[in-house]
Backbone as a chain_set.jsonl record, in Angstrom:
{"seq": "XXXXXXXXXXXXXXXXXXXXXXXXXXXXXXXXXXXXXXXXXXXXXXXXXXXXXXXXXXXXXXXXXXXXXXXXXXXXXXXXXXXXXXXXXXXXXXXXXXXXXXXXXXXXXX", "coords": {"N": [[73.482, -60.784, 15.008], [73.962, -60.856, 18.613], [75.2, -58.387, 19.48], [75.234, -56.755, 17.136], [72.542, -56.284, 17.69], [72.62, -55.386, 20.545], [74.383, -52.17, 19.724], [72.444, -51.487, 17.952], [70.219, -51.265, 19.819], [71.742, -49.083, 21.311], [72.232, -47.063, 19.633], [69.425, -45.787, 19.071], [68.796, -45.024, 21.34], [70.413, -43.359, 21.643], [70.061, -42.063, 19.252], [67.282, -40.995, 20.347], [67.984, -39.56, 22.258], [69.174, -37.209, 20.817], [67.128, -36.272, 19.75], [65.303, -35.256, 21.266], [62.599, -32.981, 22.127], [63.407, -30.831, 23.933], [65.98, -30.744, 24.378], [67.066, -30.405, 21.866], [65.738, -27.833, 21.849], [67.512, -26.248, 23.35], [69.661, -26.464, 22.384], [69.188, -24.598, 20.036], [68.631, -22.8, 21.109], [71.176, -21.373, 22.379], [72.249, -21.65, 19.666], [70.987, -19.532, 18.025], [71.359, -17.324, 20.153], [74.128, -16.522, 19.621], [73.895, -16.253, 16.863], [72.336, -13.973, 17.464], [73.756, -12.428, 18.51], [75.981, -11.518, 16.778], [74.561, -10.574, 14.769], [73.977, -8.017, 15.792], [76.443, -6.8, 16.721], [77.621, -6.66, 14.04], [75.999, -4.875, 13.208], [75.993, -2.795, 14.951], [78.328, -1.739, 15.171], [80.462, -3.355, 17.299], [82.369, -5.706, 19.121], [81.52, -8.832, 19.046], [82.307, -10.45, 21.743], [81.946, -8.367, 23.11], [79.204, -8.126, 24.138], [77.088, -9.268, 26.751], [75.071, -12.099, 27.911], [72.751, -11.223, 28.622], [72.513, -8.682, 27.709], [71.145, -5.285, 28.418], [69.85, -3.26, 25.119], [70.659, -0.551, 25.115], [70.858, -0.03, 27.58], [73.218, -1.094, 28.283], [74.802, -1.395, 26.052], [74.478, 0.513, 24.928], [73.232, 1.897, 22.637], [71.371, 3.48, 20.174], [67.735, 4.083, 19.159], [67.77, 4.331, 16.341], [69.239, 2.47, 15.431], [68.429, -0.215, 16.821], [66.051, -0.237, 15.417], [67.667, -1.014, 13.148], [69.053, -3.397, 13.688], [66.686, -4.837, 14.478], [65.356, -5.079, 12.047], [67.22, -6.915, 10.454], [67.441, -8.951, 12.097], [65.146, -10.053, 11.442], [65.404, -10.103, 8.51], [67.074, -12.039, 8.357], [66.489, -13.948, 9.42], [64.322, -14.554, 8.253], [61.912, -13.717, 9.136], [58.558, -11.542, 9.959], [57.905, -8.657, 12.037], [56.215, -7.405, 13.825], [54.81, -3.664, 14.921], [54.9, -3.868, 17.857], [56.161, -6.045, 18.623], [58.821, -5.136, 17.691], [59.041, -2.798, 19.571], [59.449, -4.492, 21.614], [62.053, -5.564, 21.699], [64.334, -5.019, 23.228], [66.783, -6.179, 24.769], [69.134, -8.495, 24.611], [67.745, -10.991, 25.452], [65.431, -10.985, 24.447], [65.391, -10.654, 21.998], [66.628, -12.866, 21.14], [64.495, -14.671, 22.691], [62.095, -13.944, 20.819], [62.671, -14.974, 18.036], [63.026, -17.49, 18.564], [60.323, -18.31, 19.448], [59.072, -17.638, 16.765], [60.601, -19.892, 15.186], [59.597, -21.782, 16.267], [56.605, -21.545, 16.364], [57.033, -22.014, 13.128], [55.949, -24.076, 10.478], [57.27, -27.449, 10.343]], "CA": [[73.698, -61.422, 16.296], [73.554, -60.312, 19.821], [76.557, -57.349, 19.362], [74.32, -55.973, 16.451], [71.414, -55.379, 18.522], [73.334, -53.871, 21.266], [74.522, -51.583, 18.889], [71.221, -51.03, 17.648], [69.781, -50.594, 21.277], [72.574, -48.028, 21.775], [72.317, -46.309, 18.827], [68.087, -45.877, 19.035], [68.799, -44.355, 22.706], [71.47, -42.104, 20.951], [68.893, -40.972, 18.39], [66.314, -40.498, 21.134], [68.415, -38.265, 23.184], [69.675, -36.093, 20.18], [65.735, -35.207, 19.345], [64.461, -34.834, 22.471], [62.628, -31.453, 21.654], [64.046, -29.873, 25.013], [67.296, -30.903, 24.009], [66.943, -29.36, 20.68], [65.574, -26.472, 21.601], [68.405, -25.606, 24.077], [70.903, -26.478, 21.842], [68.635, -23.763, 19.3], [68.602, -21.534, 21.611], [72.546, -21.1, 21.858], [72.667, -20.992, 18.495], [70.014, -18.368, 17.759], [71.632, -16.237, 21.151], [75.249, -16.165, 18.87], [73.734, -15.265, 15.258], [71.646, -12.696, 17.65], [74.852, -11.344, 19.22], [76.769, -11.523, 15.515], [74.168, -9.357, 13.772], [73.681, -6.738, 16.914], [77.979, -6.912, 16.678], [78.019, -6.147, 12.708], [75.109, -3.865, 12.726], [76.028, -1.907, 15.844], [79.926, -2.105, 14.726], [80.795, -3.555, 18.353], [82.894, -6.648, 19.152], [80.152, -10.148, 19.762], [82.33, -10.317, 22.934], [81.012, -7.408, 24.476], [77.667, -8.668, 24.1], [76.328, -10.453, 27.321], [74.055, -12.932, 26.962], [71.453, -10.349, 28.964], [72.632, -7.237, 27.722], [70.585, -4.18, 27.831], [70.881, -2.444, 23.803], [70.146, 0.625, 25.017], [71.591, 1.027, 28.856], [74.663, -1.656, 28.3], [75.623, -1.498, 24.522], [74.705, 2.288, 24.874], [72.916, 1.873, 21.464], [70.076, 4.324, 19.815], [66.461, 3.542, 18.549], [67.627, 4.125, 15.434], [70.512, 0.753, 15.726], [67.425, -1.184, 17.386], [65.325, -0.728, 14.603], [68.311, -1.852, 12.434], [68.9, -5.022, 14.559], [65.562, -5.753, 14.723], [65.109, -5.698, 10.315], [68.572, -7.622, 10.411], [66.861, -10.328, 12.531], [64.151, -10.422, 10.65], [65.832, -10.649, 7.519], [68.427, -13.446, 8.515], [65.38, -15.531, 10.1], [62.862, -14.484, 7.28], [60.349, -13.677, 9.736], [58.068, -10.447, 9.894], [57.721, -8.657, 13.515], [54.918, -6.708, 14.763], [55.324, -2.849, 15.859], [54.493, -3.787, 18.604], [57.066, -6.703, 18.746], [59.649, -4.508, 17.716], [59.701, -2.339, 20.647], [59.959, -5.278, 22.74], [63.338, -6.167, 21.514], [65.484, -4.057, 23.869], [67.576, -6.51, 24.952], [69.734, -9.764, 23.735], [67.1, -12.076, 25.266], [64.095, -10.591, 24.077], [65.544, -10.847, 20.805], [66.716, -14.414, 21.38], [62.993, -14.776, 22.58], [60.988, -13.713, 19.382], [63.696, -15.439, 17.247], [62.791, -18.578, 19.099], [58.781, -18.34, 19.383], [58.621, -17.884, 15.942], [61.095, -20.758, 14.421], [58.563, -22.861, 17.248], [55.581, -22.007, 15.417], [56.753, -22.238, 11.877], [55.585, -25.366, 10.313], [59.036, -27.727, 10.066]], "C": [[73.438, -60.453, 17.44], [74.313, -58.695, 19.604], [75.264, -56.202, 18.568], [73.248, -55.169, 17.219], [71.356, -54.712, 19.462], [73.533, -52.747, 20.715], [73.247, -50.981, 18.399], [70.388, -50.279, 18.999], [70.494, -49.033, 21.903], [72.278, -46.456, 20.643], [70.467, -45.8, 18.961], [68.283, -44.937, 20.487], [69.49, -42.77, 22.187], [70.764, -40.93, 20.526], [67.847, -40.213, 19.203], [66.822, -39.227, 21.781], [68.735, -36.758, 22.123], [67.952, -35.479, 19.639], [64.991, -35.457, 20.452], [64.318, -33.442, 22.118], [63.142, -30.547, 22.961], [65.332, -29.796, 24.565], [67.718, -29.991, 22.948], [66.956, -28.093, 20.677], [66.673, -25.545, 22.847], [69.336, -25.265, 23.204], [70.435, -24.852, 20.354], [69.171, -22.8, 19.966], [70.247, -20.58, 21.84], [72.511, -20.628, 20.664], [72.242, -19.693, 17.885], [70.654, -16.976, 18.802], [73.148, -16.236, 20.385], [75.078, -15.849, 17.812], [73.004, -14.156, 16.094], [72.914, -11.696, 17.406], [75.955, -10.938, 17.605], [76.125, -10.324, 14.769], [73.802, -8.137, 14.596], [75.748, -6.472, 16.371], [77.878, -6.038, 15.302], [77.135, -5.008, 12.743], [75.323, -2.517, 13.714], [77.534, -1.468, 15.719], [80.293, -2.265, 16.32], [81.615, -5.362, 17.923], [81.723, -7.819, 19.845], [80.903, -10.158, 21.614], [81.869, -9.794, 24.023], [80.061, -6.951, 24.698], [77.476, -9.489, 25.475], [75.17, -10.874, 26.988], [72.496, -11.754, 27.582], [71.365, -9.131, 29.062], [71.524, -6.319, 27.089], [70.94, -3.457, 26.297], [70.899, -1.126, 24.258], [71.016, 1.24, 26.561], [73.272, 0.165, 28.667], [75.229, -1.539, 27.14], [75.168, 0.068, 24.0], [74.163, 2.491, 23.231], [71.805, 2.887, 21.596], [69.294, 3.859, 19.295], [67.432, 3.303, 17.336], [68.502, 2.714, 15.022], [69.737, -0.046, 16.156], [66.887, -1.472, 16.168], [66.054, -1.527, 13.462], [68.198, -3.181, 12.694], [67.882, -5.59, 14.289], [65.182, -6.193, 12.54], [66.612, -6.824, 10.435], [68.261, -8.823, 10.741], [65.754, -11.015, 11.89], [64.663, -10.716, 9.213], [66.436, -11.936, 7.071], [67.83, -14.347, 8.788], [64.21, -15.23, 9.362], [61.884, -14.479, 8.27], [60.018, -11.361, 9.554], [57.683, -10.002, 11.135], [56.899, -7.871, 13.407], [55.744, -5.395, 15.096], [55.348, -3.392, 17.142], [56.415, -4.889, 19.271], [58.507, -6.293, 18.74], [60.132, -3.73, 18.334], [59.843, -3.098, 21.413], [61.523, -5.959, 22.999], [64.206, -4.826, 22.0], [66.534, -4.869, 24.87], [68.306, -8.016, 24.284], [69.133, -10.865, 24.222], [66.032, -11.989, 25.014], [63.965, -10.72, 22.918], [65.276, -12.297, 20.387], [65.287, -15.382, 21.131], [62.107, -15.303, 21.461], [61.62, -14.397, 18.407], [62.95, -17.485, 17.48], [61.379, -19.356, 19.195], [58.592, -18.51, 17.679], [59.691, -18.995, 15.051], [60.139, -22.072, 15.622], [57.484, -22.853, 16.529], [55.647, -22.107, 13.906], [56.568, -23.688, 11.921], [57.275, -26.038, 10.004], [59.152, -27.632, 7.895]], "O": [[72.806, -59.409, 17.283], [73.464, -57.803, 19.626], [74.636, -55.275, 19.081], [73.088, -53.957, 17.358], [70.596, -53.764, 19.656], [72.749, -51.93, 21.196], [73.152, -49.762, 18.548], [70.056, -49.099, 19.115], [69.987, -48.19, 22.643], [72.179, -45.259, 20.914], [70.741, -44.613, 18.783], [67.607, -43.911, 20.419], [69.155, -41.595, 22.332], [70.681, -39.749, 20.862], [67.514, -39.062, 18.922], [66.248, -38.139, 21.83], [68.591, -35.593, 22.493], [67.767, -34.338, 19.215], [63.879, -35.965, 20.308], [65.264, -32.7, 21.854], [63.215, -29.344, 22.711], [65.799, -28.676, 24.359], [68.507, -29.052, 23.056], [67.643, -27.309, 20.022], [66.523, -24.349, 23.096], [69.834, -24.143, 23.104], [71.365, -24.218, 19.855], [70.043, -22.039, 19.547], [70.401, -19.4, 21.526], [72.684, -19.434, 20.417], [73.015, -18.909, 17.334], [70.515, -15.815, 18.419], [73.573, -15.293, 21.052], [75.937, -15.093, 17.359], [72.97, -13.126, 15.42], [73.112, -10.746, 16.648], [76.636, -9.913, 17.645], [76.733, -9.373, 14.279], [73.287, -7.205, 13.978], [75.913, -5.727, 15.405], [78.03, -4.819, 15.379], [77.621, -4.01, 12.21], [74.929, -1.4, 13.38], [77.771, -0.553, 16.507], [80.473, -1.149, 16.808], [81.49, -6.003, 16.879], [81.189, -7.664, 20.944], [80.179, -9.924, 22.582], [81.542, -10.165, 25.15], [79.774, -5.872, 25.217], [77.782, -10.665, 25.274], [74.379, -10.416, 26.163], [71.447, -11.626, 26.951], [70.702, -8.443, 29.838], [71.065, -6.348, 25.947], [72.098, -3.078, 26.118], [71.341, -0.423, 23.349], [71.561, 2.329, 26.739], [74.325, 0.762, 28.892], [76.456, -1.593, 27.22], [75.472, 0.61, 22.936], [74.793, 3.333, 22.591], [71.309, 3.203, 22.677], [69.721, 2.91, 18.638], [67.925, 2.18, 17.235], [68.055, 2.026, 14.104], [70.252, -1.145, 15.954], [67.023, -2.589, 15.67], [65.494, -2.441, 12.857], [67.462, -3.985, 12.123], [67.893, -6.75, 13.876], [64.883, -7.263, 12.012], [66.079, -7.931, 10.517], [68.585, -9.785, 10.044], [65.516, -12.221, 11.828], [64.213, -11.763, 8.745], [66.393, -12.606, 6.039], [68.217, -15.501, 8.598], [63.118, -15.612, 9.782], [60.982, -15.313, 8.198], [60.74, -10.41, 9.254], [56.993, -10.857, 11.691], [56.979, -7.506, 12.234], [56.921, -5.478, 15.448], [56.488, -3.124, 17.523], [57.35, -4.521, 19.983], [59.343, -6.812, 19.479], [61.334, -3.497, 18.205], [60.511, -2.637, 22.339], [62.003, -6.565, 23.957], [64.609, -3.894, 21.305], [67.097, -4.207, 25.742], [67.709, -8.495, 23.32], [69.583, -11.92, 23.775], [65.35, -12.969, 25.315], [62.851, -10.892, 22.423], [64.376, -12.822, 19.73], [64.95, -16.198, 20.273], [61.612, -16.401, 21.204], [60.783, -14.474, 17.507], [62.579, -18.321, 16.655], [61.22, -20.572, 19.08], [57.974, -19.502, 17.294], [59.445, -18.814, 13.858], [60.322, -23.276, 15.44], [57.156, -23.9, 15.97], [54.592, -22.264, 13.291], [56.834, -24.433, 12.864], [58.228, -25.383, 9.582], [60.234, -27.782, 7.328]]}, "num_chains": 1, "name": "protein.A"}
């Protein structure tokens, strides 16, 4: 009856909004900027708190290459991807990480 297809109409809008790929990829991007800050946290032994979301590793979390290059295998391990030297010095802060984290779960195939 009529009720149903309201229901249906509502629910079809619902679905639309929850895969809107902007939508998605915001809600990604959170998630990906808290497993960043989790494995910088465990690997750097610091508290995720005193992570901002645009913290320097190097002038704000007072970290050394050698804790970057950790971080950066750590990220790569946890998101099975493979980074680039090149890519790997670019990760000097928690949205650069975020970033490359993000570019490449965009171009894997789903």
């Amino acid at each position: 009856g009529q009720s149903d297809e309201k229901l249906g109409k509502i629910h079809e809008r619902n679905w639309a909004r929850l895969h809107e790929s902007e939508g998605s990829a915001r809600m990604k991007s959170a998630e990906i900027r808290q497993t960043v800050k989790e494995i910088v946290a465990k690997t750097a032994s610091i508290e995720v708190a005193d992570i901002g979301d645009d913290a320097s590793f190097m002038d704000d979390l007072e970290l050394d290459s050698l804790t970057l290059l950790e971080i950066a295998f750590n990220i790569e391990h946890d998101y099975g991807m493979k980074l680039t030297e090149e890519e790997l010095g670019q990760i000097t802060n928690l949205q650069q990480a975020v970033d490359l984290v993000q570019q490449y779960i965009a171009q894997k195939p789903e």
